[in-house]
N, CA, C, O and CB atoms as a CASP TS submission, in Angstrom:
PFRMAT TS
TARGET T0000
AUTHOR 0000-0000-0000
METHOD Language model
MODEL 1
PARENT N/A
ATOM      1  N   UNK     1      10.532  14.078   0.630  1.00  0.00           N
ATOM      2  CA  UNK     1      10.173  13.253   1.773  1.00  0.00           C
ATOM      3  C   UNK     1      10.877  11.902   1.676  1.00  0.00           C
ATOM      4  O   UNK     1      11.136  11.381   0.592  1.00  0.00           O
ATOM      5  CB  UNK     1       8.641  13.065   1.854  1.00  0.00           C
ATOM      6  N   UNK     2      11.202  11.310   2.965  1.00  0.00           N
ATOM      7  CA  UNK     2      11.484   9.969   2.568  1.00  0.00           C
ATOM      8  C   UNK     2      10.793   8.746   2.581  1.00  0.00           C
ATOM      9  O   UNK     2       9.679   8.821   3.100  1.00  0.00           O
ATOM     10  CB  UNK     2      12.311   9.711   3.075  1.00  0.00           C
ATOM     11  N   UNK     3      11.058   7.876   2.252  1.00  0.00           N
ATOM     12  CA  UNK     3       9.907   6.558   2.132  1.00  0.00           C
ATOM     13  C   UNK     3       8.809   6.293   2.910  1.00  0.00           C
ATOM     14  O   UNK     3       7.643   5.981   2.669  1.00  0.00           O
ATOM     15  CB  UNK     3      10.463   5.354   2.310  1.00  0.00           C
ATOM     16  N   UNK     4       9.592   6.534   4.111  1.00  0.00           N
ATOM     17  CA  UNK     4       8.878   6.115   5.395  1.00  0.00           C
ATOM     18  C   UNK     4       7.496   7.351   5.411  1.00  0.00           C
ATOM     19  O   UNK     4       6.297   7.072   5.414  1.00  0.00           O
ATOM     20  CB  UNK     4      10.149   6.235   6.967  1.00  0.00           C
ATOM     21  N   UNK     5       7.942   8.353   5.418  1.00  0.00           N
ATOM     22  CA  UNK     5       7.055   9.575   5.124  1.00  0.00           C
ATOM     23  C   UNK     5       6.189   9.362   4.124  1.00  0.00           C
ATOM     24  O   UNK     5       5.004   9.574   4.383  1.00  0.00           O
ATOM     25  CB  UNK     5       7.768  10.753   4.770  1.00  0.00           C
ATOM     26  N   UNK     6       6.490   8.979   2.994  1.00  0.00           N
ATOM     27  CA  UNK     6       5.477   9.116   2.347  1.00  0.00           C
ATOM     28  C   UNK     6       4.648   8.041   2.383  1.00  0.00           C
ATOM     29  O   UNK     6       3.500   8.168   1.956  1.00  0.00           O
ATOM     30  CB  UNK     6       5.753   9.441   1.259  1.00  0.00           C
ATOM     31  N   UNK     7       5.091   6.831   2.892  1.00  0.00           N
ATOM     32  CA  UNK     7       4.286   5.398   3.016  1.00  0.00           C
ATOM     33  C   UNK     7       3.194   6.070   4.036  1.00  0.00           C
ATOM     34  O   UNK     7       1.994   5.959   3.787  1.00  0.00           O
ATOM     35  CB  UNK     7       5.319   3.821   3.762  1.00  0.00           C
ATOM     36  N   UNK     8       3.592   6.671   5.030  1.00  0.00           N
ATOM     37  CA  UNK     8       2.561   6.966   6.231  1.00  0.00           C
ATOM     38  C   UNK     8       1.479   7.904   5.872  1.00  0.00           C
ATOM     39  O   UNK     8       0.311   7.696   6.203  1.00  0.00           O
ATOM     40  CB  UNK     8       3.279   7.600   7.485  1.00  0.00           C
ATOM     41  N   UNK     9       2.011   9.338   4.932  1.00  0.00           N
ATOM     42  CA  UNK     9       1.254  10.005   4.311  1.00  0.00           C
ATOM     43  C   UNK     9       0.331   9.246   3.404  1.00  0.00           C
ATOM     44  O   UNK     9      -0.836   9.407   3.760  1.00  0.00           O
ATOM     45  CB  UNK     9       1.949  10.861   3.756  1.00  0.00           C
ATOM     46  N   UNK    10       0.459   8.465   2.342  1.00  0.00           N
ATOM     47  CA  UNK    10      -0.712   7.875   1.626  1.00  0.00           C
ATOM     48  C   UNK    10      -1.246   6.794   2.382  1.00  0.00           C
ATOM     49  O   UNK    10      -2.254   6.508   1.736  1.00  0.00           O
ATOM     50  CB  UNK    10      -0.376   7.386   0.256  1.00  0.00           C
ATOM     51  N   UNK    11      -1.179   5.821   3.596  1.00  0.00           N
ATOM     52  CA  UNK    11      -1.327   4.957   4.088  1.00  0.00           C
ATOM     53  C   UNK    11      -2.192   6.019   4.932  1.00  0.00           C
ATOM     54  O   UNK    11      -3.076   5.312   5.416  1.00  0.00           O
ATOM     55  CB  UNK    11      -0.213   4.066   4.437  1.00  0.00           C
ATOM     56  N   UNK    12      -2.365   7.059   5.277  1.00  0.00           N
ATOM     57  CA  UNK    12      -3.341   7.879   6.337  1.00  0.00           C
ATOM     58  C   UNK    12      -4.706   8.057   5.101  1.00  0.00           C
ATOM     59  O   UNK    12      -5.833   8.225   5.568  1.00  0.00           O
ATOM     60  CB  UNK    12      -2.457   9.795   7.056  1.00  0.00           C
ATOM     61  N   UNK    13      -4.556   8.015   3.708  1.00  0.00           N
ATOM     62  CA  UNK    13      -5.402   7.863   2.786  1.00  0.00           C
ATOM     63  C   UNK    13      -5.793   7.606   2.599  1.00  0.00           C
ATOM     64  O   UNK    13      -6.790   8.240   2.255  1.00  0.00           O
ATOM     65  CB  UNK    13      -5.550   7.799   2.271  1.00  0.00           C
ATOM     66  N   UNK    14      -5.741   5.673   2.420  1.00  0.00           N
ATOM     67  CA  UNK    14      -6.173   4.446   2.119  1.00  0.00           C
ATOM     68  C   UNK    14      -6.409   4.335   3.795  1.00  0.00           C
ATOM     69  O   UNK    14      -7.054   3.286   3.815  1.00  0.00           O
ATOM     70  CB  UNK    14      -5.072   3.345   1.182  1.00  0.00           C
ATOM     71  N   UNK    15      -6.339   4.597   4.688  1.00  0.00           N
ATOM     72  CA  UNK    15      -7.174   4.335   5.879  1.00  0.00           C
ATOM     73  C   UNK    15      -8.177   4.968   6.019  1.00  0.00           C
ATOM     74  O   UNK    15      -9.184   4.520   6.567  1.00  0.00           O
ATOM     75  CB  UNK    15      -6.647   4.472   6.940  1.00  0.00           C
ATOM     76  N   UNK    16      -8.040   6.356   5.448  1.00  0.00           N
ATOM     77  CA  UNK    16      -9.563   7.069   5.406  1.00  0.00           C
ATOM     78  C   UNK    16     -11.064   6.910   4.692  1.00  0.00           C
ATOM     79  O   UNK    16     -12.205   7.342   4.860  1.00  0.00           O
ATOM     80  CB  UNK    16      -9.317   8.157   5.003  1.00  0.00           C
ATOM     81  N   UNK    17     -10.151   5.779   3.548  1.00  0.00           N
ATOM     82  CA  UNK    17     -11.000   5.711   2.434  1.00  0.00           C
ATOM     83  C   UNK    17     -11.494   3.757   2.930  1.00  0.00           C
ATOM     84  O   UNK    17     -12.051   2.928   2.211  1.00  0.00           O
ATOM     85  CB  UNK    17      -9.929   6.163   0.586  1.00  0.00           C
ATOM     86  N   UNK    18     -11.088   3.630   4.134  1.00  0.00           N
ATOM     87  CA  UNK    18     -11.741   2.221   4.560  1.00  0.00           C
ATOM     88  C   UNK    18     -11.055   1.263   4.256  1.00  0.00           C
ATOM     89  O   UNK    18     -11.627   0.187   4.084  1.00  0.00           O
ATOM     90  CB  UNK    18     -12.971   1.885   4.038  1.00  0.00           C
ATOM     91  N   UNK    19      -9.480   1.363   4.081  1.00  0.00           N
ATOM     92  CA  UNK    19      -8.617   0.321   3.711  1.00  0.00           C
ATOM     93  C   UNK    19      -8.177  -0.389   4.916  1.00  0.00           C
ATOM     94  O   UNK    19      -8.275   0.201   5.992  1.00  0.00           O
ATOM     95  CB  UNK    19      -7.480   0.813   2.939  1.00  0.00           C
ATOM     96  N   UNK    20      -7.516  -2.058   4.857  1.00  0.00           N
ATOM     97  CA  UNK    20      -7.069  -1.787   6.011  1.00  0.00           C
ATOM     98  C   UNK    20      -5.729  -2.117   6.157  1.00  0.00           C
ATOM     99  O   UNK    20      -5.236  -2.840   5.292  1.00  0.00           O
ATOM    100  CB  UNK    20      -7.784  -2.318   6.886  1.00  0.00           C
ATOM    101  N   UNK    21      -5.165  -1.801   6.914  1.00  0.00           N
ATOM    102  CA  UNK    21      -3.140  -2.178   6.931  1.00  0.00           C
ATOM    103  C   UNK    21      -3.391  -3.310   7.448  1.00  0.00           C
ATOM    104  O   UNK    21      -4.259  -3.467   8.307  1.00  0.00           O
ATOM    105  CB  UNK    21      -1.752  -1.168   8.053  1.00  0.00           C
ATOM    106  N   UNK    22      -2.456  -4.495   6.856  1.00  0.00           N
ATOM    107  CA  UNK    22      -1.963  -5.745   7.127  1.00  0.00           C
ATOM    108  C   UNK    22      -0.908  -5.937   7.847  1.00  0.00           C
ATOM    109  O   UNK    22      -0.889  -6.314   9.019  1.00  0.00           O
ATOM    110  CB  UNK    22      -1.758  -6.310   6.179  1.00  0.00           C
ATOM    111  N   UNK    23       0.456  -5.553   6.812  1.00  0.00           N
ATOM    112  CA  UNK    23       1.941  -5.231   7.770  1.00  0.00           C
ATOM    113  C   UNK    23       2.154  -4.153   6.816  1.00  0.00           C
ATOM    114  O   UNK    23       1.388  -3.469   6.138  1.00  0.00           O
ATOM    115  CB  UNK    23       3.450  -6.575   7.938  1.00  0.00           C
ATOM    116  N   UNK    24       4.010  -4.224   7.028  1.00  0.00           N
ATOM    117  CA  UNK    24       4.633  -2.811   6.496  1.00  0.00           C
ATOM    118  C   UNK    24       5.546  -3.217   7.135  1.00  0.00           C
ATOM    119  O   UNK    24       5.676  -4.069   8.015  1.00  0.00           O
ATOM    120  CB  UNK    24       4.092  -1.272   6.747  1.00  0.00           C
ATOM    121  N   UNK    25       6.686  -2.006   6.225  1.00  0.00           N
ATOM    122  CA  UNK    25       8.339  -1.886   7.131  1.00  0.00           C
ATOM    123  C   UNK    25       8.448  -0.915   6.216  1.00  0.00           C
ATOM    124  O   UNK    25       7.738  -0.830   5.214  1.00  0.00           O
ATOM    125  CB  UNK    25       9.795  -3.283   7.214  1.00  0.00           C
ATOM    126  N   UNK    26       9.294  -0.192   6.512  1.00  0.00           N
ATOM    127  CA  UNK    26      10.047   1.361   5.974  1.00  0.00           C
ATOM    128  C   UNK    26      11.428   1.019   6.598  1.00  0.00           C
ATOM    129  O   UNK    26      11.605   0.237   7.532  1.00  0.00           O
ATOM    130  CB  UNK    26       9.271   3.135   6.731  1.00  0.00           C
ATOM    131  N   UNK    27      12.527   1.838   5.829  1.00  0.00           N
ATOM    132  CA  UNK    27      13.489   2.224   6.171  1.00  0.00           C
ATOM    133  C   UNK    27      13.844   3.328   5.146  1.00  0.00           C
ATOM    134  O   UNK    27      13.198   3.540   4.119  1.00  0.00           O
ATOM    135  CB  UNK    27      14.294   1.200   6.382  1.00  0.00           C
ATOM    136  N   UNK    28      15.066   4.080   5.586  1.00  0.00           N
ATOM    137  CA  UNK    28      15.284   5.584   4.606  1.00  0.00           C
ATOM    138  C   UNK    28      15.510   4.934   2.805  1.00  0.00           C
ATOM    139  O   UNK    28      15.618   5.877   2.021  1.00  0.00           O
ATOM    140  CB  UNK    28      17.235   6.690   5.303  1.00  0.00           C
ATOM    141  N   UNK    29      15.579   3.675   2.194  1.00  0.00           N
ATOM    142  CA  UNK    29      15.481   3.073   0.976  1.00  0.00           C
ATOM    143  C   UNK    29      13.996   3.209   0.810  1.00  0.00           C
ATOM    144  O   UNK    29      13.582   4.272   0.347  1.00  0.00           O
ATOM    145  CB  UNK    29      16.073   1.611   0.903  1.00  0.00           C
ATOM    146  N   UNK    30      12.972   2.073   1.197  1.00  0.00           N
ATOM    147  CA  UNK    30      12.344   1.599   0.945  1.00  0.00           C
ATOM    148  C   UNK    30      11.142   1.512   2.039  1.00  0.00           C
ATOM    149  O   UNK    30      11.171   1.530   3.270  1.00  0.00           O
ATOM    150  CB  UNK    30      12.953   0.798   0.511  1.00  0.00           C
ATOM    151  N   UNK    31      10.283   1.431   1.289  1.00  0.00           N
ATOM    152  CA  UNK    31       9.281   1.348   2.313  1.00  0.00           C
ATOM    153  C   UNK    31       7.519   0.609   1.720  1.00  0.00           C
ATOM    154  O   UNK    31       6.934   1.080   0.744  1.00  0.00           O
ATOM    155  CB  UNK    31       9.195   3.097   2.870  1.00  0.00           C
ATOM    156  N   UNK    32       7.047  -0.383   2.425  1.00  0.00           N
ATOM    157  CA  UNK    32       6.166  -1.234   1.715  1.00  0.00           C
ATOM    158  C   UNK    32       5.111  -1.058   2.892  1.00  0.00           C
ATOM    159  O   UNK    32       5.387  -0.611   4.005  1.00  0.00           O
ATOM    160  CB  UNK    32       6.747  -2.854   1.290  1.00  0.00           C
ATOM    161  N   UNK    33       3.546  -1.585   2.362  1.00  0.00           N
ATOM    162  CA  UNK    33       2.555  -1.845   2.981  1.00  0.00           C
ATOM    163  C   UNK    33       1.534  -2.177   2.311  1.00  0.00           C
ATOM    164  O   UNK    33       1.246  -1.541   1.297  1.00  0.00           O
ATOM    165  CB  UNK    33       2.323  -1.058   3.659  1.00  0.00           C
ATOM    166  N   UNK    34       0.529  -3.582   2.875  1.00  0.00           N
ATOM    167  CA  UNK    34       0.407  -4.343   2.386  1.00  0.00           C
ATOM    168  C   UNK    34      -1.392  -4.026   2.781  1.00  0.00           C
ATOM    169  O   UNK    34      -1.551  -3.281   3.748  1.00  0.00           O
ATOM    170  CB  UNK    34       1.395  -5.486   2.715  1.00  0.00           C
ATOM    171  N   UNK    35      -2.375  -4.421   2.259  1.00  0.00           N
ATOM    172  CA  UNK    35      -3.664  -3.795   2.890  1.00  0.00           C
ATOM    173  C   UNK    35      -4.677  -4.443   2.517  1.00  0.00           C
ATOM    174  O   UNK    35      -4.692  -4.869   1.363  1.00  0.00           O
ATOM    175  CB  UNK    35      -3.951  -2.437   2.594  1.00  0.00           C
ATOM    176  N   UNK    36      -5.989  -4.731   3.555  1.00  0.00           N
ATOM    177  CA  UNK    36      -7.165  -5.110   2.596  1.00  0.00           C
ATOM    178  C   UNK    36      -7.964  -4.309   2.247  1.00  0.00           C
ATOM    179  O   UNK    36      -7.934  -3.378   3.052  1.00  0.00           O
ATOM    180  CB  UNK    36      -7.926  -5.966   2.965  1.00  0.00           C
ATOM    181  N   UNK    37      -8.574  -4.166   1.594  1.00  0.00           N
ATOM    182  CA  UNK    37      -9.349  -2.974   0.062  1.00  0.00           C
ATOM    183  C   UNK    37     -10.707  -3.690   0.903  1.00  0.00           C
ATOM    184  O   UNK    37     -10.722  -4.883   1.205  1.00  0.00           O
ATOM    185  CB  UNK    37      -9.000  -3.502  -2.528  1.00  0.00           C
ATOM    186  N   UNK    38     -12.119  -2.480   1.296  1.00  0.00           N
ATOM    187  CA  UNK    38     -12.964  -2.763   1.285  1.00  0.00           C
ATOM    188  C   UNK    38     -13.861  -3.631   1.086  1.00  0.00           C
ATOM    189  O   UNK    38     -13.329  -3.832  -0.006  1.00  0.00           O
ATOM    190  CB  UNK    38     -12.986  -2.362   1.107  1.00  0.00           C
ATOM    191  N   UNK    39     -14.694  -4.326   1.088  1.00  0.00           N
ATOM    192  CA  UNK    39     -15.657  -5.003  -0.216  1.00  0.00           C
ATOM    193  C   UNK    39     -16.009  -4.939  -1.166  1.00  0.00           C
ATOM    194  O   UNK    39     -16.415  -6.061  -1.469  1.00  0.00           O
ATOM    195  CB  UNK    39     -16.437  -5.156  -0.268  1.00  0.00           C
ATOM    196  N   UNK    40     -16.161  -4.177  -2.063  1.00  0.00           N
ATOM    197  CA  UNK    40     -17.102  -4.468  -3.101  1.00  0.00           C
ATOM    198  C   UNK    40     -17.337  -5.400  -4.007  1.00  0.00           C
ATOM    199  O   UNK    40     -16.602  -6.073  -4.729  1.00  0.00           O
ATOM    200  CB  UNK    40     -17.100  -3.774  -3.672  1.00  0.00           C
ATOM    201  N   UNK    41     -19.491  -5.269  -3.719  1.00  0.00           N
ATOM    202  CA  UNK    41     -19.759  -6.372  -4.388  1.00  0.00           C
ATOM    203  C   UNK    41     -20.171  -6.509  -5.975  1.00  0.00           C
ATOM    204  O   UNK    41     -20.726  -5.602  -6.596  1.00  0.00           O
ATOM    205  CB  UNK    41     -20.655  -6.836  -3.666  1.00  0.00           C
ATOM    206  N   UNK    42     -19.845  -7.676  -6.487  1.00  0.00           N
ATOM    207  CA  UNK    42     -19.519  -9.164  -5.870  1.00  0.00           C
ATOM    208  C   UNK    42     -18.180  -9.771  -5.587  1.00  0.00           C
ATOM    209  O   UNK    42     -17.967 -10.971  -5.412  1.00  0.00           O
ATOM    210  CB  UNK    42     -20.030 -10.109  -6.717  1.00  0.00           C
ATOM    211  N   UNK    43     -17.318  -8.816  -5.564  1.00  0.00           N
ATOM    212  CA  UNK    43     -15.920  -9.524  -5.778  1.00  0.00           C
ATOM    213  C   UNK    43     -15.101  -8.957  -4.070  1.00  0.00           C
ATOM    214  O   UNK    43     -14.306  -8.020  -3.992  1.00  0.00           O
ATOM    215  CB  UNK    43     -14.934  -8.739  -7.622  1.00  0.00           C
ATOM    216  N   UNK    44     -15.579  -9.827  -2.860  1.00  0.00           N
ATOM    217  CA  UNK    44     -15.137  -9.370  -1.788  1.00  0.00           C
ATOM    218  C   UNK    44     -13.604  -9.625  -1.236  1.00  0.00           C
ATOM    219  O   UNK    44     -13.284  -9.525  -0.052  1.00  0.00           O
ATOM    220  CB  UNK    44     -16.021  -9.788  -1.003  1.00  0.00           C
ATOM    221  N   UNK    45     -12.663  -9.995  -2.382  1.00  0.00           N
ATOM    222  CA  UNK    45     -11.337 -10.630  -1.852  1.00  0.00           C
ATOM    223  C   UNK    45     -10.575  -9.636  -2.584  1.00  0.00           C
ATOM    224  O   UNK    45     -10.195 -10.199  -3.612  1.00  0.00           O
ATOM    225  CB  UNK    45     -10.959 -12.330  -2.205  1.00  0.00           C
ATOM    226  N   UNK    46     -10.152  -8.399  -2.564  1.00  0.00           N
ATOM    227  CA  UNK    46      -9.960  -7.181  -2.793  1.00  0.00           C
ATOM    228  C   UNK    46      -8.291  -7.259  -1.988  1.00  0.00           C
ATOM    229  O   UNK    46      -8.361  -6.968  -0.794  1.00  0.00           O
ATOM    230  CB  UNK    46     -11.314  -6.135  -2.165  1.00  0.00           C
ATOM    231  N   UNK    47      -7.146  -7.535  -2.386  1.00  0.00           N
ATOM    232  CA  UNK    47      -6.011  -7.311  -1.799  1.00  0.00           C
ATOM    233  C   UNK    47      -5.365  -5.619  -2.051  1.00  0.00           C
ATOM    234  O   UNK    47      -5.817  -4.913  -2.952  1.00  0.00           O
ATOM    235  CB  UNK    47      -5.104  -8.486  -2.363  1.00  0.00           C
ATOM    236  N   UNK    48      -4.297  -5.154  -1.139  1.00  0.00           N
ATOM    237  CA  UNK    48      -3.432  -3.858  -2.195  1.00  0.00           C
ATOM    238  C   UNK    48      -2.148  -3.787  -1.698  1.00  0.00           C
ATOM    239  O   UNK    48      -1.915  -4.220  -0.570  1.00  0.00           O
ATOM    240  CB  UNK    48      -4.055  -2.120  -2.130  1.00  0.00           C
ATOM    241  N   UNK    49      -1.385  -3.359  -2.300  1.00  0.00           N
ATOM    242  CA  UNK    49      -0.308  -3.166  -1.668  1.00  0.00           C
ATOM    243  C   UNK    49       0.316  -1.602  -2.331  1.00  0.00           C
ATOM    244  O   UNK    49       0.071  -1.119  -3.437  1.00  0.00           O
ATOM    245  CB  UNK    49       0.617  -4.548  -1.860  1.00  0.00           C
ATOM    246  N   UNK    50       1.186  -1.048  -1.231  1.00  0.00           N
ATOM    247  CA  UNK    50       1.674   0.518  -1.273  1.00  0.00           C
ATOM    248  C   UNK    50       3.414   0.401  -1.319  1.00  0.00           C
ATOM    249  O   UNK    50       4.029   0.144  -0.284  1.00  0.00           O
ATOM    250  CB  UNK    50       1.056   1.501   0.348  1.00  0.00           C
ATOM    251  N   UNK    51       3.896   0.548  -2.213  1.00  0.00           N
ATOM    252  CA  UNK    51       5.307  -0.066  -2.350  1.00  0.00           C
ATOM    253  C   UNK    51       6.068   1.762  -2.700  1.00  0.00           C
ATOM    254  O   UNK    51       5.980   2.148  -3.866  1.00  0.00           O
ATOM    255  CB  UNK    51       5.426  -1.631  -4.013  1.00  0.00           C
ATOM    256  N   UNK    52       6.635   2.565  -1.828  1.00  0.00           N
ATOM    257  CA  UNK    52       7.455   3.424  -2.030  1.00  0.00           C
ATOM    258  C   UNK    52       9.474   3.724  -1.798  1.00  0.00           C
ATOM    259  O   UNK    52      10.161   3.934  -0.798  1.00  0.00           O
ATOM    260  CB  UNK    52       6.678   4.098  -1.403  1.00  0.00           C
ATOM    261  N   UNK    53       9.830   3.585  -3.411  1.00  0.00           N
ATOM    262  CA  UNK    53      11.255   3.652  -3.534  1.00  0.00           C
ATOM    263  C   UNK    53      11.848   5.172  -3.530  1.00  0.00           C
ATOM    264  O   UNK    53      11.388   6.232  -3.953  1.00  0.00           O
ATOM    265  CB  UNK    53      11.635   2.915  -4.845  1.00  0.00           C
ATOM    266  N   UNK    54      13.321   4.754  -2.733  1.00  0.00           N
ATOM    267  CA  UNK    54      14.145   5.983  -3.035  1.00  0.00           C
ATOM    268  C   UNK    54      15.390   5.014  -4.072  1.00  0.00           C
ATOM    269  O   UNK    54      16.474   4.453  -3.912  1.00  0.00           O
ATOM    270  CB  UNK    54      14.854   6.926  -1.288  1.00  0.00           C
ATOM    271  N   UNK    55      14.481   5.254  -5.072  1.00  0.00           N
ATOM    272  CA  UNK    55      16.010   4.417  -6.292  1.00  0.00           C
ATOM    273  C   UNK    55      17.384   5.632  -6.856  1.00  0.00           C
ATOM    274  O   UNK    55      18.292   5.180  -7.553  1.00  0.00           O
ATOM    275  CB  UNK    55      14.996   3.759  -8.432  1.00  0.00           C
ATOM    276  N   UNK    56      17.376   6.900  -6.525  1.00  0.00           N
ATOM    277  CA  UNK    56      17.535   7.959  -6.907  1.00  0.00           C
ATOM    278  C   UNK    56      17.947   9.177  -5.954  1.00  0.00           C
ATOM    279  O   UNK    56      16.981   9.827  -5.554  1.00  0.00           O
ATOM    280  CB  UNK    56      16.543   8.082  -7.499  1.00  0.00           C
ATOM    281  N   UNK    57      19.092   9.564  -5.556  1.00  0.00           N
ATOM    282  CA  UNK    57      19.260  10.682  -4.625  1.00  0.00           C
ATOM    283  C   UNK    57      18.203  11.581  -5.078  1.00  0.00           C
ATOM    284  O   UNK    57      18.389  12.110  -6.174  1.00  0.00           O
ATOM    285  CB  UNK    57      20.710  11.360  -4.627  1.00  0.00           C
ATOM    286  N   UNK    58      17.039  11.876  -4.394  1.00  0.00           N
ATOM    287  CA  UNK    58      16.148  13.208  -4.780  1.00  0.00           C
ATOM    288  C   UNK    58      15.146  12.653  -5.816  1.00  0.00           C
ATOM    289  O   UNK    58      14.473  13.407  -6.518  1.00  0.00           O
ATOM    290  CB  UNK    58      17.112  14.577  -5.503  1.00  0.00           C
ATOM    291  N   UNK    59      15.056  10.984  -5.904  1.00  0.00           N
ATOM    292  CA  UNK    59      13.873  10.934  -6.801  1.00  0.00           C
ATOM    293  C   UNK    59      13.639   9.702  -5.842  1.00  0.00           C
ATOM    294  O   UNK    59      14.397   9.035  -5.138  1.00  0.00           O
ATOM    295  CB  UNK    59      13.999  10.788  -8.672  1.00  0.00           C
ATOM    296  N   UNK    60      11.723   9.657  -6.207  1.00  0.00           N
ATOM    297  CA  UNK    60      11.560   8.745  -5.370  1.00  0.00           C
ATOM    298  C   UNK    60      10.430   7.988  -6.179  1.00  0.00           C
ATOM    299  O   UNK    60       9.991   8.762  -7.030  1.00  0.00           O
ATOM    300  CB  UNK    60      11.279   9.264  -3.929  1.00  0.00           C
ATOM    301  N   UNK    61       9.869   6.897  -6.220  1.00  0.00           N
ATOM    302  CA  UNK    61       9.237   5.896  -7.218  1.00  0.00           C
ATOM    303  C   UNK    61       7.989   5.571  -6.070  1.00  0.00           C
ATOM    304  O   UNK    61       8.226   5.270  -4.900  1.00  0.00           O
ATOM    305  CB  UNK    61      10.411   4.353  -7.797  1.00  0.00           C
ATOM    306  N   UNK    62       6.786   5.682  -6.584  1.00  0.00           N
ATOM    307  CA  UNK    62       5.479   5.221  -5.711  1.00  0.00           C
ATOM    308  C   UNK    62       4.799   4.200  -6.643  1.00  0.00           C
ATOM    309  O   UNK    62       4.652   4.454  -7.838  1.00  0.00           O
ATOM    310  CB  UNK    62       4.334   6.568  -5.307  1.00  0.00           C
ATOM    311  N   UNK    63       4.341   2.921  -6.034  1.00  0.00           N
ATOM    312  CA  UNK    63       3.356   2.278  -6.764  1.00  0.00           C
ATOM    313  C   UNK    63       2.153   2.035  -5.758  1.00  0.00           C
ATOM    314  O   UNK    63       2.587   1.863  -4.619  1.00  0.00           O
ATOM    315  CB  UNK    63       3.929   0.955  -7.412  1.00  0.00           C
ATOM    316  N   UNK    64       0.554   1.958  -5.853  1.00  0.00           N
ATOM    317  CA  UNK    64      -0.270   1.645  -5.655  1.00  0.00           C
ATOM    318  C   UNK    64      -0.816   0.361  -6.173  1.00  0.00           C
ATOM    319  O   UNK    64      -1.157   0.427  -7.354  1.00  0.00           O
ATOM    320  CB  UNK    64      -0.686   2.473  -5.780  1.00  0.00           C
ATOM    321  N   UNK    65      -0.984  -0.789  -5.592  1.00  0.00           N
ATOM    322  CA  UNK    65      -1.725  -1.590  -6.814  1.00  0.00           C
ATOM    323  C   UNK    65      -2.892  -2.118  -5.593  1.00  0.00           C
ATOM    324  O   UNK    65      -2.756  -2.334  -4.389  1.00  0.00           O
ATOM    325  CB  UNK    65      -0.569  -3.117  -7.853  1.00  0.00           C
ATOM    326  N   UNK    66      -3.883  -2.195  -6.363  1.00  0.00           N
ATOM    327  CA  UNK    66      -5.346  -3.591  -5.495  1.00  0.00           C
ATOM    328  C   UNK    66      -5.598  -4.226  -7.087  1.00  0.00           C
ATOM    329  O   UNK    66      -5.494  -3.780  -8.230  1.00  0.00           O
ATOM    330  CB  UNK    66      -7.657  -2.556  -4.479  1.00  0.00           C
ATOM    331  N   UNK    67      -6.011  -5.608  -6.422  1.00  0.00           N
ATOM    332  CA  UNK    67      -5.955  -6.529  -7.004  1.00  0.00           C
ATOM    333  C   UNK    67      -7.212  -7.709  -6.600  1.00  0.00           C
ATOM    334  O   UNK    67      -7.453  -7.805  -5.397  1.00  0.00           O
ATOM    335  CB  UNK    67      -4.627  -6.827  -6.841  1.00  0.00           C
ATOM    336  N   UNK    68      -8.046  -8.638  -7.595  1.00  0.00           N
ATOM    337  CA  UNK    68      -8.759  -9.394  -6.707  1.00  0.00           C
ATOM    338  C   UNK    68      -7.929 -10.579  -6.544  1.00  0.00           C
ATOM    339  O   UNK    68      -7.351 -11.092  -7.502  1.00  0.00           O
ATOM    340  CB  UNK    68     -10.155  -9.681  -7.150  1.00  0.00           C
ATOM    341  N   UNK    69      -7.827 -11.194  -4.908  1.00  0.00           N
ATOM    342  CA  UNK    69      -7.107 -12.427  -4.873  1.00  0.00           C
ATOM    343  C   UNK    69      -8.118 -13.475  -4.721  1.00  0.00           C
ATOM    344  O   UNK    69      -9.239 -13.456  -4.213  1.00  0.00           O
ATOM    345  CB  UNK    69      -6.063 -12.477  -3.770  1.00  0.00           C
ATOM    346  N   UNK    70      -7.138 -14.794  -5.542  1.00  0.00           N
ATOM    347  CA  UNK    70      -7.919 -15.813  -5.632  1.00  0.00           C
ATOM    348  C   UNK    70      -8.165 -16.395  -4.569  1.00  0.00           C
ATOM    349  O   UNK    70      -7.415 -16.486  -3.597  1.00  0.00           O
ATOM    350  CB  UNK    70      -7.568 -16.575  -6.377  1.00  0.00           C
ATOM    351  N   UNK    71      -9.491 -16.926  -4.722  1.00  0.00           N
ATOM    352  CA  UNK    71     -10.836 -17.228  -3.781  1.00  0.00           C
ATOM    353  C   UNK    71      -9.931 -18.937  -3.695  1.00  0.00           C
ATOM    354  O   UNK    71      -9.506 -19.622  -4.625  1.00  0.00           O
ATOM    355  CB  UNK    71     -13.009 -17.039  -4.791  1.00  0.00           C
ATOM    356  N   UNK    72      -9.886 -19.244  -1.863  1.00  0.00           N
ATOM    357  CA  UNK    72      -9.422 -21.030  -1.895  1.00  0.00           C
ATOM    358  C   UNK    72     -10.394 -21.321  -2.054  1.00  0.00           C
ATOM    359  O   UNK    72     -11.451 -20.690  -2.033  1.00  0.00           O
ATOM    360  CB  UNK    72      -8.793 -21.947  -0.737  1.00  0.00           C
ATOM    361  N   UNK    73     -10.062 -22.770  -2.315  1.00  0.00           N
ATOM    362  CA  UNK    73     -11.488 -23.965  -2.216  1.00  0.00           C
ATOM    363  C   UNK    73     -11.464 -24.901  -1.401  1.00  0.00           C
ATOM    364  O   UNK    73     -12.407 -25.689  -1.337  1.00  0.00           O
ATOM    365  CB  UNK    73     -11.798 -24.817  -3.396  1.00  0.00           C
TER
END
C-alpha cells in the first residue's frame, strides 16, 4: 500500500477508537497525521501523531506515538 493508504487505513482506527484528526498531508513518500487522544483521567492533554514512510522501494516504516502535552499556565 502506499502512504497515503495506509495513513487513511489506521487513521479510520484511531477514529473509531475516539481519536480525533487535527491535520495531515500524504503524498506517494510520506504521509503524516496529527490527532487528539481521548481523555483519560487525570491526565486530559493526551496529543498523537501517525507518521507513515516509504523510505524503501517495497518497504514502508509506520510510527504511532500519543504523548501527554504540557499543560500552559
Amino acid at each position: 500500500m502506499r502512504p497515503v493508504e495506509l495513513e487513511a487505513y489506521f487513521a479510520k482506527q484511531l477514529e473509531g477508537a475516539g481519536w480525533g484528526r487535527v491535520a495531515g498531508s500524504a503524498d506517494e513518500f510520506f504521509a503524516w497525521s496529527s490527532w487528539l487522544v481521548p481523555e483519560v483521567p487525570p491526565a486530559p492533554e493526551w496529543r498523537g501523531v501517525l507518521i507513515v514512510l516509504a523510505d524503501f522501494p517495497g518497504r514502508r516504516s509506520l510510527s504511532l506515538r500519543a504523548e501527554l502535552a504540557e499543560r500552559r499556565k
